[in-house]
N, C-alpha and C positions, 0 to 999 in steps of 0.2 A: 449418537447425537441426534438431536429431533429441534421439532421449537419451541418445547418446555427446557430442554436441556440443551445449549451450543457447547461447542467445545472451546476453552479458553480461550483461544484465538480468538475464536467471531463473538464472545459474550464481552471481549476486551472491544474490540471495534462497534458492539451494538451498544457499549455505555457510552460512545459520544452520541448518538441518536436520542436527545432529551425532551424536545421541547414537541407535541404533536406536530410532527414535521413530515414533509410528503417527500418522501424518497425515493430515488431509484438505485436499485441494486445491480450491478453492471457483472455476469457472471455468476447470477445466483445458487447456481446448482438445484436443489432440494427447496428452493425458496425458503431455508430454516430461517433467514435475519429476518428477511420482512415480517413473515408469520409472529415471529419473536417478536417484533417491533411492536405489531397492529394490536395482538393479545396484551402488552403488557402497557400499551396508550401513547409510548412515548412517539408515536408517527400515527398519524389520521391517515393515508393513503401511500402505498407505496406499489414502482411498479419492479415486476421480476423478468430480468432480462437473460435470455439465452441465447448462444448462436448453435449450438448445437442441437440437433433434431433430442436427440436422448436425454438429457437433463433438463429442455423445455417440456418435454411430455412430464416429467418424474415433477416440476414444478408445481405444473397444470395440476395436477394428481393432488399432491398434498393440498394446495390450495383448496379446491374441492372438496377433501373429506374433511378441512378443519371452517367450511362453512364461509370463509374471509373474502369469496369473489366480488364481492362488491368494495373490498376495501384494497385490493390487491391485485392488478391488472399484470399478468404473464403473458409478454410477450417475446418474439423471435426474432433476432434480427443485431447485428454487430454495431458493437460497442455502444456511443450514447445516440446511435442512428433511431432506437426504439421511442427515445424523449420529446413529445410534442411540445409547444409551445403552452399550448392549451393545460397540461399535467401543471402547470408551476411547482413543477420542481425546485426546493431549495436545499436538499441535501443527496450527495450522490457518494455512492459505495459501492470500490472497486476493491475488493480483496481476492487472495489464494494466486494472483498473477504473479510474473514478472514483472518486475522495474519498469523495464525499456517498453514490454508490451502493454503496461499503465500510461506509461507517457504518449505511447504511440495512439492508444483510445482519445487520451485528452486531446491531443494535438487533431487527431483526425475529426474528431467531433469538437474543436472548440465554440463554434458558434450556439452548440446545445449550452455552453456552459451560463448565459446571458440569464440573470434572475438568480444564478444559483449561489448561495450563500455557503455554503459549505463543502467542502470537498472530504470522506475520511477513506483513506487508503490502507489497503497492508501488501507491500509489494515482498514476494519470497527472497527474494534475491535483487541489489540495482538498487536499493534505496536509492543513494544518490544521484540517481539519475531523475527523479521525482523533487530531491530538491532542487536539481540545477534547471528544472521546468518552472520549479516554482518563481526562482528567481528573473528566469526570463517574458515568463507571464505576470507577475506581480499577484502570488498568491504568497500569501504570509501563513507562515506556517506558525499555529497558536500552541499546536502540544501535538507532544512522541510521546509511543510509550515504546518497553523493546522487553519480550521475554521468552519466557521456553515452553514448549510442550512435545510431548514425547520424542525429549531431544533434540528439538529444533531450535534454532532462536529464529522468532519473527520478532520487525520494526511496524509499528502503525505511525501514521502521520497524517495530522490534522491538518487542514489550510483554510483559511477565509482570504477574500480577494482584497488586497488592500489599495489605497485611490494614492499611496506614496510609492515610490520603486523599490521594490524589495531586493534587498544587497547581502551576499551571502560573503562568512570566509573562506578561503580552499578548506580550511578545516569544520566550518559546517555543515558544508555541501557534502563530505565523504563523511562525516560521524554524526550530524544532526543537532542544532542547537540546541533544542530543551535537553537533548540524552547527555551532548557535553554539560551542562551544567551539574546536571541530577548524579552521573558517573555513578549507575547502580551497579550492583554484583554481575548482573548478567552482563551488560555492557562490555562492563573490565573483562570480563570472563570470553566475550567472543572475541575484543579486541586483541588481545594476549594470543587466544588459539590461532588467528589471521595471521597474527607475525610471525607466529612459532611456523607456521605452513609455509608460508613466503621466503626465511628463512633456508626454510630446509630445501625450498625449490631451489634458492641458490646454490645452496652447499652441492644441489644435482646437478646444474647446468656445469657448476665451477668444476666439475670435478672431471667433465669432458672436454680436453682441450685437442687439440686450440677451440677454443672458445669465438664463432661466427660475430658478424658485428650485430646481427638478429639479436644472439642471445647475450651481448654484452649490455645491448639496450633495454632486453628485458632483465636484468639484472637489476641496472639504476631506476628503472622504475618500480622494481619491488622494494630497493632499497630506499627510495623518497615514501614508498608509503610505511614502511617500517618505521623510520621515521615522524613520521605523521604521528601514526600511534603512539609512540616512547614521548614524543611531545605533550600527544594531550593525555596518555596514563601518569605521566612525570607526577 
């Protein structure tokens, strides 16, 4: 992977970057999106953000030898703590994280988020925990995508801030409204493998008894989310 060539994942999350928009990359790594971004027009400025000493330096690096410093500011420093006022930022990109620790950036940096128009995320693991931020901040979530790469499935999700309250179902919040409508292969295919797991954790716990009031509770709640599933694969 380089920033002629991303890997499925980030070349799916840099196709929502359309319009010359000024970004900031929250965990850049290699600085591959933005470089991506700057080369092919669809972002006029963007900055590359790292908290770690080793992939700021490796950012710095490539930056440098593909000529882009002036279009692409590498800086140090945790989560959207790097974003001035002055950047006008209006699209910001947090990929390759956890859920909880996407939500935990937003929340800790919410006042960075003031101007910004766009949020695109890809959380590894906790989607839902991104939607149920979204719902309580009042970002509207405009398009998901969800797919595989070397055997993974990742969720991307889009949001714009919307000026109405944004009201989720229990079952958008855990499956994702655009991905419930769309119900593509892959979808059905993690949702299926989730139940088939949960499933079989019961069949583990059930099968040591007596059975703790612990693990009675974690039963019924794998059992509501099995549930869940079988409703909306129905």
């Amino acid at each position: 992977m380089n920033e002629e060539q991303l890997s499925k994942r980030l070349e799916k999350v840099a196709s929502y970057i359309t319009n010359n928009e000024r970004i900031a990359d929250i965990g850049s790594d290699h600085a591959y999106l933005p470089c991506f971004a700057i080369k092919n027009k669809t972002a006029s400025f963007a900055i590359a953000g790292e908290v770690v000493d080793g992939p700021f330096k490796s950012a710095q690096k490539q930056v440098r030898s593909l000529g882009l410093t002036e279009q692409i500011d590498v800086r140090k420093g945790n989560g959207l703590a790097i974003i001035e006022k002055e950047d006008a930022i209006d699209t910001i990109v947090i990929a390759g994280m956890g859920g909880t620790l996407i939500r935990t950036i937003l929340e800790e940096g919410a006042t960075k988020l003031s101007g910004v128009s766009k949020l695109i995320l890809q959380p590894n693991i906790a989607t839902w925990q991104l939607r149920e931020w979204s719902e309580k901040n009042n970002w509207l979530i405009t398009s998901e995508a969800i797919l595989r790469e070397d055997n993974k499935i990742y969720e991307i999700i889009v949001l714009e801030p919307s000026e109405k309250p944004v009201v989720w179902t229990k079952q958008e919040v855990f499956f994702g409204p655009c991905l419930i409508k769309e119900q593509s292969a892959i979808f059905k295919s993690k949702w299926h493998h989730e139940a088939k797991t949960w499933q079989n954790i019961i069949q583990t716990i059930s099968s040591n008894q007596p059975i703790s009031d612990e693990n009675q509770a974690k039963i019924r709640e794998l059992e509501h989310k099995i549930a869940l599933v079988e409703d909306v694969l129905k």
